[in-house]
Phi, psi and omega in degrees: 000134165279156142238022196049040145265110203240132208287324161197185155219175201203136153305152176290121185285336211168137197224120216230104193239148181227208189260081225063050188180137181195151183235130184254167175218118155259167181229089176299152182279189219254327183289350178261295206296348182321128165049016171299139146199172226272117159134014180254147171326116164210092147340130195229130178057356194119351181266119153321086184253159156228143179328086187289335205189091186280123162214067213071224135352296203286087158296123183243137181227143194260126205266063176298172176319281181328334194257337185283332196277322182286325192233166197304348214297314183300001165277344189269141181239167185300159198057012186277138159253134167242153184297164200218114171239128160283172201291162116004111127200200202325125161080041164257126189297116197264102170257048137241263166195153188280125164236173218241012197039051201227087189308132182267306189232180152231176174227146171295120165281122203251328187205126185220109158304086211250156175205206193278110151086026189199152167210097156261126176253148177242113150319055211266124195261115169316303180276066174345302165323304170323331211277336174301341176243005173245132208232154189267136195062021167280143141323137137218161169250134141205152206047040166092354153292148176273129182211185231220027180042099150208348134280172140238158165183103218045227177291019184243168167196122155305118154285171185224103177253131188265146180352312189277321169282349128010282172295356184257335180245198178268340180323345220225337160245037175235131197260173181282155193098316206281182197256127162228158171327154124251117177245108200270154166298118207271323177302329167292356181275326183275335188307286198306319207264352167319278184335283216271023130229024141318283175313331173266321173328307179317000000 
């Protein structure tokens, strides 16, 4: 388990591609590798990888297909940064909301407001079906941040980000067009589908 808090970010050192298949290498800071080892969680952009390769610094995580088509990371190329989170863990304070690194979609950056001390980005979501579960003043992750809900419309729906996180992740360099993680709030998925099959029951 995440917490959308995100610890750094760090550029792809190398990139290793095979066919549906690919391995990226970090160079982890010194306070992220404390007790890391191979078979351990670390969230990227919001996806969950796992440790394929300890080598000093130098980390390596292995990419399957299903991770390349649902989420951004097979657009990334060397020197692209990415948000970085370690796994959770037991009695550690969770200031975001627990998430499950398990990315569902990605969304299109459509609109971005930047004004004194605020940036609202707006999200136009691929998967049109998704948008029944993202709610105003709702949980969402995207790129592996914990964030907030806030207009919706039609298939879009806008954060509100603050300096500071601008300065901890990668959001403060993604332009209109690109692509981000979307990781939806698992508790708001069971509430809605509880509901629509309540209402068909009936």
């Amino acid at each position: 388990m995440f917490t959308g808090i995100v610890q750094t970010t760090v550029p792809i050192i190398a990139i290793e591609e095979k066919n549906y298949f690919r391995t990226h290498y970090l160079r982890l800071p010194a306070e992220l590798l404390l007790d890391l080892s191979i078979g351990s969680s670390v969230a990227h952009n919001g996806c969950c990888l796992t440790v394929t390769g300890i080598n000093s610094n130098m980390v390596s995580f292995d990419l399957m297909k299903e991770t390349l088509i649902l989420t951004n990371l097979g657009q990334l190329g060397v020197g692209d940064e990415v948000n970085i989170e370690r796994a959770a863990r037991l009695q550690a304070e969770i200031g975001g909301h627990l998430m499950s690194g398990h990315v569902r979609c990605t969304a299109e950056l459509t609109k971005i407001i930047t004004s004194e001390n605020n940036r609202q980005i707006w999200c136009s979501m691929q998967n049109r079906q998704l948008m029944k579960y993202i709610l105003h003043k709702g949980y969402i992750g995207v790129e592996g941040i914990s964030l907030t809900v806030g207009e919706i419309t039609g298939s879009c729906f806008c954060v509100h980000v603050i300096p500071e996180t601008l300065l901890r992740t990668n959001l403060g360099q993604k332009r209109l067009g690109e692509s981000v993680n979307i990781e939806l709030d698992p508790q708001t998925q069971v509430i809605v589908n509880t509901v629509e099959r309540v209402l068909v029951s009936k």
